[in-house]
N, CA, C and O atoms as a printed pandas DataFrame, in Angstrom:
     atom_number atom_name residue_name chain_id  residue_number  x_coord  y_coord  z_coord
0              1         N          UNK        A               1  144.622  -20.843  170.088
1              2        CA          UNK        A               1  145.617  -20.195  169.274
2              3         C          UNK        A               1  145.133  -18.834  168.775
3              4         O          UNK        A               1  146.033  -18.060  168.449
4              5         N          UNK        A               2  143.767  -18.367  168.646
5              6        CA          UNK        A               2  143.455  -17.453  167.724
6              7         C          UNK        A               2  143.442  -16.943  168.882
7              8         O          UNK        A               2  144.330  -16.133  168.617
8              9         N          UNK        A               3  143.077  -16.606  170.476
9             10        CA          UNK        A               3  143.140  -15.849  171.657
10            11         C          UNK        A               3  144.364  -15.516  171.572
11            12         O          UNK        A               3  144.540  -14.298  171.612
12            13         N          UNK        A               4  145.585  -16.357  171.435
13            14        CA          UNK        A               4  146.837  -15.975  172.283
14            15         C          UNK        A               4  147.635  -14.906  170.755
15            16         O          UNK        A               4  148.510  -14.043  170.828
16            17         N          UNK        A               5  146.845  -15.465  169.431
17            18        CA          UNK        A               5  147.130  -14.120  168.646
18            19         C          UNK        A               5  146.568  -13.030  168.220
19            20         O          UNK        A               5  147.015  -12.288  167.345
20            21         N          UNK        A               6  145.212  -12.854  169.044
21            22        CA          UNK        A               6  145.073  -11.496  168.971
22            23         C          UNK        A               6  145.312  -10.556  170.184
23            24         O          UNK        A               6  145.385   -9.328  170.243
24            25         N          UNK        A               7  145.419  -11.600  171.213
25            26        CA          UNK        A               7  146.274  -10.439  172.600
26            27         C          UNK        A               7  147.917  -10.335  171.906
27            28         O          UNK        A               7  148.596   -9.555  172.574
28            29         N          UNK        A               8  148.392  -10.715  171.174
29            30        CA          UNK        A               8  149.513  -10.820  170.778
30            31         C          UNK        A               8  149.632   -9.318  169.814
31            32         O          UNK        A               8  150.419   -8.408  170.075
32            33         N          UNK        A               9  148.807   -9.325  168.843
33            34        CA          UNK        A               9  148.318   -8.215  167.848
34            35         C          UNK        A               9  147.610   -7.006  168.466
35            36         O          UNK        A               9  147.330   -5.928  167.941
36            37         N          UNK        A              10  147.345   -7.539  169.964
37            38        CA          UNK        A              10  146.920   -5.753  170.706
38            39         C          UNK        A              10  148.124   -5.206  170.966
39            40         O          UNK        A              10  148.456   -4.057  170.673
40            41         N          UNK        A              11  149.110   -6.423  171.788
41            42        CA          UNK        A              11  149.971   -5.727  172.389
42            43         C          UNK        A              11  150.947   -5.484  171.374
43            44         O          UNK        A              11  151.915   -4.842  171.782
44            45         N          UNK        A              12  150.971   -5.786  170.259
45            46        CA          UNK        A              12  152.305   -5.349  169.122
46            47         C          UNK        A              12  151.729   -3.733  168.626
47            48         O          UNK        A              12  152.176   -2.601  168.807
48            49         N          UNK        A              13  150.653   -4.217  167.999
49            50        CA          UNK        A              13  150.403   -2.454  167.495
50            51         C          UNK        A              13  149.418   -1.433  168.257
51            52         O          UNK        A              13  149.258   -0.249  167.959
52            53         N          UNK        A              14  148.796   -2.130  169.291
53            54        CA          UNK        A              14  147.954   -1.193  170.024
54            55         C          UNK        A              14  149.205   -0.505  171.157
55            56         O          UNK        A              14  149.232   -1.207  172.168
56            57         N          UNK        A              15  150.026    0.443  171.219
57            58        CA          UNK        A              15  150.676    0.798  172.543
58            59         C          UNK        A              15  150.190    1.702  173.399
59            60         O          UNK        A              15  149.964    2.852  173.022
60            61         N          UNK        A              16  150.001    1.360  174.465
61            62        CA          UNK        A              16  149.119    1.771  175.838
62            63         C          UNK        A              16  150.007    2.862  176.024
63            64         O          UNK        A              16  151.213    2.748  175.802
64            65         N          UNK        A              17  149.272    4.333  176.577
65            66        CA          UNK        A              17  150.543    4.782  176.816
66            67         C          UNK        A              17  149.599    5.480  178.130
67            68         O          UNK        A              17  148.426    5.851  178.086
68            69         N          UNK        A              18  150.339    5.503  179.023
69            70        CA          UNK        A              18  150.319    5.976  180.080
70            71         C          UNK        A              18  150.992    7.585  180.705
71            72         O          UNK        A              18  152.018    7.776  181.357
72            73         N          UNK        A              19  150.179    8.366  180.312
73            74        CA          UNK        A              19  150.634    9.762  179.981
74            75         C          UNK        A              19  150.182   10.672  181.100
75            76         O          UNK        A              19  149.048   10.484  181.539
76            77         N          UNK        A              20  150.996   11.725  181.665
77            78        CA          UNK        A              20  150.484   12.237  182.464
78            79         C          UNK        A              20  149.396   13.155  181.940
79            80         O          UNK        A              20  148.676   12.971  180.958
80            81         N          UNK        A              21  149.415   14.302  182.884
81            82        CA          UNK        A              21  148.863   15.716  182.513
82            83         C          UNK        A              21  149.155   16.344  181.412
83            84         O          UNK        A              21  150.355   16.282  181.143
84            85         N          UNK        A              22  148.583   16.865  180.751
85            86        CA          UNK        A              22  148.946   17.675  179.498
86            87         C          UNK        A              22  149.428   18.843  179.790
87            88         O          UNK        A              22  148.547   19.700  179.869
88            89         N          UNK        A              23  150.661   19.273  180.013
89            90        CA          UNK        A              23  151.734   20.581  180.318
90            91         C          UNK        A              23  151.584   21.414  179.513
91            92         O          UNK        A              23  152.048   22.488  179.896
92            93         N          UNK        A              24  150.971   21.454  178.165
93            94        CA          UNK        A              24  151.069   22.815  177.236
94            95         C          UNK        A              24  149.955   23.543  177.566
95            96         O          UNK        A              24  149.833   24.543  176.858
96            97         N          UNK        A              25  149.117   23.397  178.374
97            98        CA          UNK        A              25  148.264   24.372  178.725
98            99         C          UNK        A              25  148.490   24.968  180.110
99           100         O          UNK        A              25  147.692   25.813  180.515
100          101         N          UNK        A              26  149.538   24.581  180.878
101          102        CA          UNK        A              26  150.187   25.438  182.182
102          103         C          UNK        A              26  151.037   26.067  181.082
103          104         O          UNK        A              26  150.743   27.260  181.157
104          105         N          UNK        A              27  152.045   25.904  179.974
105          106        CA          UNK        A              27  153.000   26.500  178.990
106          107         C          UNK        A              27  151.916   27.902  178.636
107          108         O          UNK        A              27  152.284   29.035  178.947
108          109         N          UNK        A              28  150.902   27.718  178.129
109          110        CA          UNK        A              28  150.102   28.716  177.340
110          111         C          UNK        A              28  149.582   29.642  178.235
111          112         O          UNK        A              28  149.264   30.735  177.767
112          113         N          UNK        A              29  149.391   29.392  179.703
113          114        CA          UNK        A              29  149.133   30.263  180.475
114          115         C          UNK        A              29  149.813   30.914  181.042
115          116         O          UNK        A              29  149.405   31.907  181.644
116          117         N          UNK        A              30  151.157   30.513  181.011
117          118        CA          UNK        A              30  152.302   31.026  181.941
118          119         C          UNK        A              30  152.877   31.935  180.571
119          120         O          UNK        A              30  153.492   32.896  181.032
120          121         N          UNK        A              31  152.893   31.969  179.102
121          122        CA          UNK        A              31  152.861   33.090  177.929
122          123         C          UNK        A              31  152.003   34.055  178.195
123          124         O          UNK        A              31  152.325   35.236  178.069
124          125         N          UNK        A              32  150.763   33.660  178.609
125          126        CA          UNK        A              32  150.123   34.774  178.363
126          127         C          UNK        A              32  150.108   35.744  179.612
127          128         O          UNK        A              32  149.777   36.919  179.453
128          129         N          UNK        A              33  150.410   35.334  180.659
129          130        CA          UNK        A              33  150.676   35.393  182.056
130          131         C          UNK        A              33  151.554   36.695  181.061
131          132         O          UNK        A              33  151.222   37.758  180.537
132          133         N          UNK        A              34  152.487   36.102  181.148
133          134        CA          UNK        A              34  154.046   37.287  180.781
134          135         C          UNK        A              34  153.881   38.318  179.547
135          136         O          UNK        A              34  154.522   39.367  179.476
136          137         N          UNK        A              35  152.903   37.870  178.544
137          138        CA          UNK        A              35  152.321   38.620  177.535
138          139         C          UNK        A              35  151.304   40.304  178.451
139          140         O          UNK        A              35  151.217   41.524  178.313
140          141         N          UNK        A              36  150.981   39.627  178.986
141          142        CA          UNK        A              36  149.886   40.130  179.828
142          143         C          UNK        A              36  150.576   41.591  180.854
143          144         O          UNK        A              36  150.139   42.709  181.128
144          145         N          UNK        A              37  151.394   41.103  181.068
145          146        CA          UNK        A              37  152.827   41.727  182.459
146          147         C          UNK        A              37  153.167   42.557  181.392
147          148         O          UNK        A              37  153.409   43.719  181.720
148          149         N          UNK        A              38  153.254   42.287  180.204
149          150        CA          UNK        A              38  154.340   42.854  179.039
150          151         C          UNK        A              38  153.636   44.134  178.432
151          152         O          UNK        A              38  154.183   45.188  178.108
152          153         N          UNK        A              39  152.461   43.839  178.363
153          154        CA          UNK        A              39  151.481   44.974  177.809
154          155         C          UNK        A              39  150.479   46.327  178.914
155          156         O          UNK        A              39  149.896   47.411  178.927
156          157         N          UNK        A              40  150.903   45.184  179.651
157          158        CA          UNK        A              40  150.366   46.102  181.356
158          159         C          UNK        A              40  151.487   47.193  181.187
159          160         O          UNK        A              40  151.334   48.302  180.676
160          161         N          UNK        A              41  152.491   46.735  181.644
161          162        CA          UNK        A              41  153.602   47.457  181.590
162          163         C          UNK        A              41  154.103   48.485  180.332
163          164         O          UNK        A              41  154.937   49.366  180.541
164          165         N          UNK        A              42  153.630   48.310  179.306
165          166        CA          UNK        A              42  153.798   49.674  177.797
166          167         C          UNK        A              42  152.825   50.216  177.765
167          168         O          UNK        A              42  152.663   51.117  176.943
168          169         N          UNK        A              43  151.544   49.748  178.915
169          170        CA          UNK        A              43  150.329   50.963  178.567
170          171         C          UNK        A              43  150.830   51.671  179.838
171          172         O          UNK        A              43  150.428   52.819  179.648
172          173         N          UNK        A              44  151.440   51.670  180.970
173          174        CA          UNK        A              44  151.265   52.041  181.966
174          175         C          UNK        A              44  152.679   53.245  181.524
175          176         O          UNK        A              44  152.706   54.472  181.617
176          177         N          UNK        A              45  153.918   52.095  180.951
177          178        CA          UNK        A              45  155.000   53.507  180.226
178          179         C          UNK        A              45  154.221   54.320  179.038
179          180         O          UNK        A              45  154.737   55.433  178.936
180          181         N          UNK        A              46  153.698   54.230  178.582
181          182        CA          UNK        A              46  152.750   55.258  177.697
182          183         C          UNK        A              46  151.992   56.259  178.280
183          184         O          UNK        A              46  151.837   57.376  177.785
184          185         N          UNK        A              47  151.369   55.754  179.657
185          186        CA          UNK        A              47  150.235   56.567  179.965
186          187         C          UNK        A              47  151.020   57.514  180.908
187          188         O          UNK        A              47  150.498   58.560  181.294
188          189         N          UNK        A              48  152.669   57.038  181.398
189          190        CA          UNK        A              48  152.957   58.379  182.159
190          191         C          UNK        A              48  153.714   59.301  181.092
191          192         O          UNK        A              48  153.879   60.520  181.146
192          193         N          UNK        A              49  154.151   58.354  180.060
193          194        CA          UNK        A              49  154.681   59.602  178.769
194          195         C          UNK        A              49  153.919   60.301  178.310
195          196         O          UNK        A              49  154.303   61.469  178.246
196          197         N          UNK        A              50  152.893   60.090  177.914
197          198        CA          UNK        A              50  151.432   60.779  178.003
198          199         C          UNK        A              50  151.576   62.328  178.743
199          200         O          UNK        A              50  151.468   63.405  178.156
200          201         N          UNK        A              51  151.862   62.109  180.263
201          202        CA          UNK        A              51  151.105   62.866  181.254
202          203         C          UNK        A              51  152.394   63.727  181.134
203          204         O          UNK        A              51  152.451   64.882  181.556
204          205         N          UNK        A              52  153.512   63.023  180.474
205          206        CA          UNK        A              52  155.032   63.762  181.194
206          207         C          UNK        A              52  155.400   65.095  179.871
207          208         O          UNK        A              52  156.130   66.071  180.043
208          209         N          UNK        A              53  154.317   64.584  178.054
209          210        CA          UNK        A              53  154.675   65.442  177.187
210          211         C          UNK        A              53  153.909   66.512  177.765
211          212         O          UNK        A              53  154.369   67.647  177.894
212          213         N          UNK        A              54  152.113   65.991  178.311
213          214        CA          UNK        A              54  150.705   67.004  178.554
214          215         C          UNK        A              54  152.032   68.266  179.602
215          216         O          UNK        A              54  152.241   69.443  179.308
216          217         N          UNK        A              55  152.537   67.662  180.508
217          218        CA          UNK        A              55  153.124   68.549  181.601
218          219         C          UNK        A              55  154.228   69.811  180.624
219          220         O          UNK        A              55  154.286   71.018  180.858
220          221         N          UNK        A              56  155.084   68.961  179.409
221          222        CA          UNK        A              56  155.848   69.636  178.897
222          223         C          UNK        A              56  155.111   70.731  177.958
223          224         O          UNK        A              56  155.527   71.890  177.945
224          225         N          UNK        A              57  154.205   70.402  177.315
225          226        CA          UNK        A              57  153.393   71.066  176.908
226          227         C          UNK        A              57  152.646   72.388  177.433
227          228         O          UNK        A              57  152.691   73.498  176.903
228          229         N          UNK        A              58  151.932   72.007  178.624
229          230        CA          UNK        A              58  151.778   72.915  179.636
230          231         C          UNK        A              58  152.646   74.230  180.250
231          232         O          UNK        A              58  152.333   75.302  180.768
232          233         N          UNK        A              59  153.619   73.707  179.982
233          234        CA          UNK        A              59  155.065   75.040  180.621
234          235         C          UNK        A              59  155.225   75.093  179.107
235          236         O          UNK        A              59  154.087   74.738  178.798
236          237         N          UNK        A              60  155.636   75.222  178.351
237          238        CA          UNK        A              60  155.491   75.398  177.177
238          239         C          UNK        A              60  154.661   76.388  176.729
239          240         O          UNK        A              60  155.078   77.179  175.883
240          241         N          UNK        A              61  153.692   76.456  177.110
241          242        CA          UNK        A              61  152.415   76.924  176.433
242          243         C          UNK        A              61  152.120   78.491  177.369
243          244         O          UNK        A              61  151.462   79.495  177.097
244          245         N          UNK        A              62  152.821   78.162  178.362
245          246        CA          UNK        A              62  152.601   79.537  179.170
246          247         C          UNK        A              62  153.509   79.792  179.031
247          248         O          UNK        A              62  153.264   80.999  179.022
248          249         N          UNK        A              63  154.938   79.737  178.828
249          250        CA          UNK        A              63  156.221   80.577  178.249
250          251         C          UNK        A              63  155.949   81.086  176.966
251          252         O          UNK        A              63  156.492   82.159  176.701
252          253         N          UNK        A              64  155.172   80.523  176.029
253          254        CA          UNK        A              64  155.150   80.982  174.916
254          255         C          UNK        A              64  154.773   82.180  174.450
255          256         O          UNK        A              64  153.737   82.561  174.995
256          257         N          UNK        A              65  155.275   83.043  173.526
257          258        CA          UNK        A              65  155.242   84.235  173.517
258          259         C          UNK        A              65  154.804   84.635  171.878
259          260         O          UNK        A              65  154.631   85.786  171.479
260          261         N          UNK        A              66  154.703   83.677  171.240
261          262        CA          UNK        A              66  153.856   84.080  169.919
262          263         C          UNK        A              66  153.274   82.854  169.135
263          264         O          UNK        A              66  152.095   82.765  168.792
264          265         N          UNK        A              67  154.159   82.004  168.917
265          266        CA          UNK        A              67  153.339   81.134  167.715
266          267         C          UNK        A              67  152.799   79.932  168.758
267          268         O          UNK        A              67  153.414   78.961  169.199
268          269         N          UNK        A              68  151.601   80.309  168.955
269          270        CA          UNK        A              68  151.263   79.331  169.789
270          271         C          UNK        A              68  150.132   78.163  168.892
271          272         O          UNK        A              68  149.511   77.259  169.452
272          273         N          UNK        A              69  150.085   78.476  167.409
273          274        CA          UNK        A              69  149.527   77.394  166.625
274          275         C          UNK        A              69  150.169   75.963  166.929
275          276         O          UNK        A              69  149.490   74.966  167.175
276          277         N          UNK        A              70  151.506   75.989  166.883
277          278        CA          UNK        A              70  152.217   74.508  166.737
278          279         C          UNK        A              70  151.682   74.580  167.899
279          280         O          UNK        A              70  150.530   74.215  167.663
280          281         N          UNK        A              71  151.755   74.857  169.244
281          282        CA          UNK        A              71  151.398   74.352  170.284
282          283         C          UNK        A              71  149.911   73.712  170.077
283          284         O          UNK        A              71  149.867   72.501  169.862
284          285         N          UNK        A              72  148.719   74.430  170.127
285          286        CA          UNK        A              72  147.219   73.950  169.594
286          287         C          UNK        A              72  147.836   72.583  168.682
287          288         O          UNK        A              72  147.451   71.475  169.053
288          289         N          UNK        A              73  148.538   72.642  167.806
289          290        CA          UNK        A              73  148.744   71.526  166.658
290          291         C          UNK        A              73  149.245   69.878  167.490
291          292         O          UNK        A              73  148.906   68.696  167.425
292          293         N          UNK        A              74  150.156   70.659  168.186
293          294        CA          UNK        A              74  151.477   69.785  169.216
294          295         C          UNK        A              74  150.249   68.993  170.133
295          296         O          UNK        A              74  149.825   67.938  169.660
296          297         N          UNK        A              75  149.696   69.461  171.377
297          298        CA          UNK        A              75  148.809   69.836  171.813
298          299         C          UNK        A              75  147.485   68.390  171.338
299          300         O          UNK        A              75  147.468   67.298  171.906
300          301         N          UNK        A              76  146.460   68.828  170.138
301          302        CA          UNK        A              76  145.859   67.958  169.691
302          303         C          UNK        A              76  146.616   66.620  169.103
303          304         O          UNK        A              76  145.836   65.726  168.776
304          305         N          UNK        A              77  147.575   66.430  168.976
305          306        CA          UNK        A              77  148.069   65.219  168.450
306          307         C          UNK        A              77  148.660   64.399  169.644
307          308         O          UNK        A              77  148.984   63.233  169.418
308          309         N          UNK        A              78  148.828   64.930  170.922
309          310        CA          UNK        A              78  148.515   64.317  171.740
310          311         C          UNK        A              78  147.752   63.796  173.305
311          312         O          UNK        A              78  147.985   63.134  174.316
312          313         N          UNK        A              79  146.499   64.789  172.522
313          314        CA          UNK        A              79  145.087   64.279  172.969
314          315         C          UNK        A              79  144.699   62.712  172.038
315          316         O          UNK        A              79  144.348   61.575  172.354
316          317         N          UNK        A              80  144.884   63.164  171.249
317          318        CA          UNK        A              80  144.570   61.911  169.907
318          319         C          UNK        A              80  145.102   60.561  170.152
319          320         O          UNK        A              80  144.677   59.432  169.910
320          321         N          UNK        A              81  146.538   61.193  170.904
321          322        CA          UNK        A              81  147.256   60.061  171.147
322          323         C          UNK        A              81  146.839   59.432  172.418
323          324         O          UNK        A              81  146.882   58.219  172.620
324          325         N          UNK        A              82  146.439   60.306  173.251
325          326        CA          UNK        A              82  145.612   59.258  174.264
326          327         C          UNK        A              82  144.434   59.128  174.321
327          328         O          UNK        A              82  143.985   58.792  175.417
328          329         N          UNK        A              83  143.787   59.270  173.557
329          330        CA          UNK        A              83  142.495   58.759  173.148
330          331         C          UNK        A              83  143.133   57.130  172.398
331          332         O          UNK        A              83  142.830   55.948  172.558
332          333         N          UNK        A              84  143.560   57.442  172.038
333          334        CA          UNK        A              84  143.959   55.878  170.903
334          335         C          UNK        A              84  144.693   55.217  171.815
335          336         O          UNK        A              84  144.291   54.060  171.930
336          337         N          UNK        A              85  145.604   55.476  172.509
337          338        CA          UNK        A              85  145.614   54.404  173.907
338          339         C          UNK        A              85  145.122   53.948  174.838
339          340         O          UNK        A              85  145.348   52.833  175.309
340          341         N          UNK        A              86  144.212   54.940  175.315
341          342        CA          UNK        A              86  143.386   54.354  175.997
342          343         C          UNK        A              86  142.094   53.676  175.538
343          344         O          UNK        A              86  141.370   53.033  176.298
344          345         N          UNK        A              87  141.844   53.884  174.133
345          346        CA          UNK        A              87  140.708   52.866  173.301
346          347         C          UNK        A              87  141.434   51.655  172.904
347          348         O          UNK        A              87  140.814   50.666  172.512
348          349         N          UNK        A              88  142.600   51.677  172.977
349          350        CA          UNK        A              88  143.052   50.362  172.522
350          351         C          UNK        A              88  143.226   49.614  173.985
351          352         O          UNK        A              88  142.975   48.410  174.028
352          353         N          UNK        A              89  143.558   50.150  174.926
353          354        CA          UNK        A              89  143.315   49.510  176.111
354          355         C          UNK        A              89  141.887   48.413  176.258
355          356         O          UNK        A              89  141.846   47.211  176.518
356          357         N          UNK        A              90  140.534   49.638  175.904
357          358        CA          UNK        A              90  139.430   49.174  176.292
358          359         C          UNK        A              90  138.827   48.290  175.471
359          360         O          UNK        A              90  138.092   47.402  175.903
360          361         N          UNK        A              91  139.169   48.514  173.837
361          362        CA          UNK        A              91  138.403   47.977  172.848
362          363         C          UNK        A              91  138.405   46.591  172.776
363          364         O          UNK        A              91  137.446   45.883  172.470
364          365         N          UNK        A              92  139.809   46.150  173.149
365          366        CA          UNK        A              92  139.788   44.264  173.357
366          367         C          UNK        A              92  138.971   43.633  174.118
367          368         O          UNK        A              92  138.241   42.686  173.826
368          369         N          UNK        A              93  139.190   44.529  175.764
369          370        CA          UNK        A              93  138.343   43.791  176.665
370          371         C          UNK        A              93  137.054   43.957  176.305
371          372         O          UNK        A              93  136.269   43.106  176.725
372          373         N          UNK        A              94  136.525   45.051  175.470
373          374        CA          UNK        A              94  135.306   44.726  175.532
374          375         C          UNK        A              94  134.453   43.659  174.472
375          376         O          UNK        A              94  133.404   43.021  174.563
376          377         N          UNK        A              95  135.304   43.802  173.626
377          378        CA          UNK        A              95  135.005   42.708  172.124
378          379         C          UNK        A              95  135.245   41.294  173.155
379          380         O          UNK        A              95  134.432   40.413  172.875
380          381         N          UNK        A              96  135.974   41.009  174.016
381          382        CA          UNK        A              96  136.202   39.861  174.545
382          383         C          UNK        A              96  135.280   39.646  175.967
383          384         O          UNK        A              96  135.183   38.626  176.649
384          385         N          UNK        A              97  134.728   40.794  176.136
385          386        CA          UNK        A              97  133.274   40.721  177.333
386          387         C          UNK        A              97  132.255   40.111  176.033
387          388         O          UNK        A              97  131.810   38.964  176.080
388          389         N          UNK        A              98  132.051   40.767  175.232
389          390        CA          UNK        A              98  131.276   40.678  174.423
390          391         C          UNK        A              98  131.014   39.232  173.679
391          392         O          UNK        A              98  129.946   38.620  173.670
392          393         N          UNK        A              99  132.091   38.889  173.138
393          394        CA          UNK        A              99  132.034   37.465  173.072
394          395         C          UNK        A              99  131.997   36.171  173.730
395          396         O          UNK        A              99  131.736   35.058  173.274
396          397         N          UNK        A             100  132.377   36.626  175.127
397          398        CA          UNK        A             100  132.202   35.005  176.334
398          399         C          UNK        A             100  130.649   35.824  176.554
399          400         O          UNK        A             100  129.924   35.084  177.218
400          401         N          UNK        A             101  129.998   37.033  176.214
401          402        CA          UNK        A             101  128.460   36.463  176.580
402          403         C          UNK        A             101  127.822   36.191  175.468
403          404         O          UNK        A             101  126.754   35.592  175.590
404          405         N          UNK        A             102  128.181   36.463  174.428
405          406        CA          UNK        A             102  127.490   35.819  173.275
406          407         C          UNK        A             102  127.964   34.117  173.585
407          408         O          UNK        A             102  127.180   33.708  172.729
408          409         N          UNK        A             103  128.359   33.318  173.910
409          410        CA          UNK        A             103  128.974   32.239  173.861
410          411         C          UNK        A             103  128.060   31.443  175.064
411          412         O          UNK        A             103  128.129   30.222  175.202
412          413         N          UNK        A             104  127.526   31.980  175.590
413          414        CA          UNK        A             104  126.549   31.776  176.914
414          415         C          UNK        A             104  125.569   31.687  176.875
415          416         O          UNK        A             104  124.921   31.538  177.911
Protein backbone atom coordinates (compact mmCIF):
# COMPACT_ATOMS: atom_id res chain seq x y z
CA UNK A 1 0.00 0.00 0.00
CA UNK A 2 2.68 2.57 0.90
CA UNK A 3 4.42 1.68 -2.88
CA UNK A 4 1.20 2.08 -4.76
CA UNK A 5 0.89 5.61 -2.71
CA UNK A 6 3.83 7.09 -3.33
CA UNK A 7 3.94 6.26 -7.21
CA UNK A 8 0.50 7.67 -6.80
CA UNK A 9 1.97 11.10 -5.08
CA UNK A 10 4.79 11.23 -7.95
CA UNK A 11 2.42 11.04 -10.50
CA UNK A 12 -0.21 13.64 -8.90
CA UNK A 13 2.28 16.43 -8.10
CA UNK A 14 5.50 15.53 -9.77
CA UNK A 15 4.38 16.41 -13.74
CA UNK A 16 6.85 15.06 -16.25
CA UNK A 17 6.97 17.30 -18.90
CA UNK A 18 8.33 16.46 -21.99
CA UNK A 19 9.50 19.65 -23.68
CA UNK A 20 11.13 20.28 -26.72
CA UNK A 21 13.96 22.71 -27.66
CA UNK A 22 14.01 25.95 -26.08
CA UNK A 23 12.83 28.49 -29.08
CA UNK A 24 13.64 31.81 -27.29
CA UNK A 25 17.08 31.64 -28.11
CA UNK A 26 16.51 31.07 -32.12
CA UNK A 27 13.73 34.29 -31.06
CA UNK A 28 16.84 36.32 -29.57
CA UNK A 29 18.98 35.67 -32.43
CA UNK A 30 16.75 36.21 -35.17
CA UNK A 31 16.21 40.18 -33.01
CA UNK A 32 19.41 40.69 -33.05
CA UNK A 33 19.94 39.32 -36.54
CA UNK A 34 17.39 42.31 -37.62
CA UNK A 35 18.77 44.75 -34.89
CA UNK A 36 22.03 44.19 -36.48
CA UNK A 37 20.58 44.73 -40.45
CA UNK A 38 18.94 47.83 -38.73
CA UNK A 39 22.07 49.57 -37.56
CA UNK A 40 24.26 48.31 -40.51
CA UNK A 41 21.94 50.02 -42.53
CA UNK A 42 21.83 53.91 -40.48
CA UNK A 43 25.61 53.75 -40.34
CA UNK A 44 25.91 53.00 -43.93
CA UNK A 45 22.77 55.98 -44.59
CA UNK A 46 24.94 58.25 -42.43
CA UNK A 47 28.18 57.52 -43.88
CA UNK A 48 26.92 58.42 -47.50
CA UNK A 49 25.13 61.63 -45.93
CA UNK A 50 28.34 62.26 -44.57
CA UNK A 51 30.14 62.13 -48.00
CA UNK A 52 26.96 63.78 -49.85
CA UNK A 53 27.09 67.22 -47.18
CA UNK A 54 31.55 66.85 -47.45
CA UNK A 55 30.63 67.01 -51.53
CA UNK A 56 28.04 69.97 -50.85
CA UNK A 57 30.38 71.64 -48.91
CA UNK A 58 33.13 71.30 -51.31
CA UNK A 59 31.23 73.24 -54.30
CA UNK A 60 30.25 75.48 -51.81
CA UNK A 61 33.45 76.43 -50.69
CA UNK A 62 34.89 77.11 -54.13
CA UNK A 63 31.86 79.27 -55.22
CA UNK A 64 32.27 81.16 -52.27
CA UNK A 65 33.16 84.57 -52.58
CA UNK A 66 33.58 86.07 -49.05
CA UNK A 67 32.42 84.75 -45.78
CA UNK A 68 34.01 81.70 -45.89
CA UNK A 69 34.14 81.45 -41.80
CA UNK A 70 30.62 79.65 -41.67
CA UNK A 71 32.05 77.43 -44.17
CA UNK A 72 35.49 76.53 -41.84
CA UNK A 73 32.55 76.49 -38.97
CA UNK A 74 29.96 74.32 -41.35
CA UNK A 75 32.92 72.35 -42.46
CA UNK A 76 34.38 71.31 -38.79
CA UNK A 77 31.07 70.26 -37.43
CA UNK A 78 31.01 67.85 -39.89
CA UNK A 79 34.33 66.38 -39.56
CA UNK A 80 33.21 66.00 -35.84
CA UNK A 81 30.35 64.44 -37.07
CA UNK A 82 32.16 61.73 -38.63
CA UNK A 83 34.52 61.22 -36.31
CA UNK A 84 31.61 60.43 -33.79
CA UNK A 85 30.19 57.99 -36.23
CA UNK A 86 32.61 56.31 -37.06
CA UNK A 87 33.85 55.95 -33.19
CA UNK A 88 30.60 54.88 -32.36
CA UNK A 89 30.80 52.31 -35.02
CA UNK A 90 34.18 51.06 -33.53
CA UNK A 91 33.90 51.71 -29.81
CA UNK A 92 31.32 48.74 -29.14
CA UNK A 93 33.13 46.25 -31.07
CA UNK A 94 35.97 46.93 -29.39
CA UNK A 95 34.73 47.06 -25.62
CA UNK A 96 33.06 43.72 -26.82
CA UNK A 97 36.61 42.25 -28.34
CA UNK A 98 37.76 43.33 -25.19
CA UNK A 99 35.54 41.62 -22.98
CA UNK A 100 35.12 37.91 -24.63
CA UNK A 101 39.09 38.11 -24.03
CA UNK A 102 39.01 39.15 -20.68
CA UNK A 103 36.40 36.27 -20.17
CA UNK A 104 39.04 33.70 -21.53
Amino acid sequence: MRVLSFFLIILIFFNFVFAEENGIQKIQDEVFRILKNIIMFLFSALMLLTGLVLLFLGLKYILAKGDIKKLHETLLYVVLGLILLVSSFFIPNLLKNLIESLRS
